[in-house]
Every structure is written in structure tokens, then in C-alpha cells.
C-alpha angles and dihedrals in degrees: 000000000000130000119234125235092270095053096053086055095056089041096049088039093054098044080052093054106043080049092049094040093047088045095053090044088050093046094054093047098054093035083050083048095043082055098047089051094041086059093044101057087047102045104019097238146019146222107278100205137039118243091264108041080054090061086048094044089049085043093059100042080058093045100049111029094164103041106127081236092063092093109053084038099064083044090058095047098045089054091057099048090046088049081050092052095053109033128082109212112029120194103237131058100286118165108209098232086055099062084044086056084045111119119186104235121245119274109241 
């Protein structure tokens, strides 16, 4: 059974847009690591989260005090804010007056 014109064209224009849509993927994700490591070559280490994976990851530790994860959470958070503190160009979109604003949280 043979396709019709048409259905060479969608097939042809699907194939076009799953390989446009995968190359543009791949080129943001190695131009965003050549910038990490760009960074971190320069500054010696970068902001782990994103502004607003830090106010989920705040959220949570609120949320959840006694999760066995707790722990190892607030670490985590605390590192970032101190990397904040002390780096110049962080990777996300950090506004300036936001780190400032920036508290650890408390140890359990």
C-alpha cells in the first residue's frame, strides 16, 4: 500500500519538525553547559537553583520538618544561598537585590 502525496508531506513534515525541535533542544543544553562551566572556571563555583526552585525548595523544608530528607534539604539550601552570597554572575536569573534578601534556613 502506497502513501499519497499528502501523506508523504506530513510524513516528511513531521519527521522536519521532531529533528528541528530535538536540534534546537540539544543546542540550548550544550550553549546553557558551556556557560556553567564557563562560570565555573571563572568564579569556581555556581548557583545551584533557580529563583524559583530555591522558594520550592524553602517551601518544602517548611512543609516537611521531619522528613528524613530534612536534613540533607536545608544543607543543600544553605549552600546555595551562601554560593549566592559570594559569586558574582550567577547562572540563573538572579536579581541582585534578591540574594541580598536571601536568609539560610534554620538547622533542625
Amino acid at each position: 500500500m502506497a502513501l499519497s502525496v499528502g501523506g508523504w508531506i506530513s510524513l516528511l513534515g513531521s519527521v522536519a519538525v521532531l529533528w528541528g525541535t530535538a536540534t534546537w533542544a540539544l543546542y540550548r543544553s550544550l550553549r546553557d553547559e558551556d556557560r556553567k562551566l564557563e562560570l565555573l572556571e571563572k568564579q569556581g563555583e555556581i548557583d545551584t537553583y533557580s529563583p524559583q526552585a530555591l522558594a520550592e525548595l524553602r517551601e518544602w523544608i517548611r512543609a516537611n520538618p521531619d522528613d528524613p530528607l530534612a536534613e540533607e534539604t536545608r544543607r543543600r539550601h544553605n549552600e546555595c544561598v551562601e554560593i549566592l552570597k559570594r559569586i558574582d554572575e550567577p547562572f540563573y536569573g538572579w536579581e541582585r537585590r534578591d540574594v541580598e534578601a536571601l536568609e539560610k534556613v534554620e538547622e533542625a
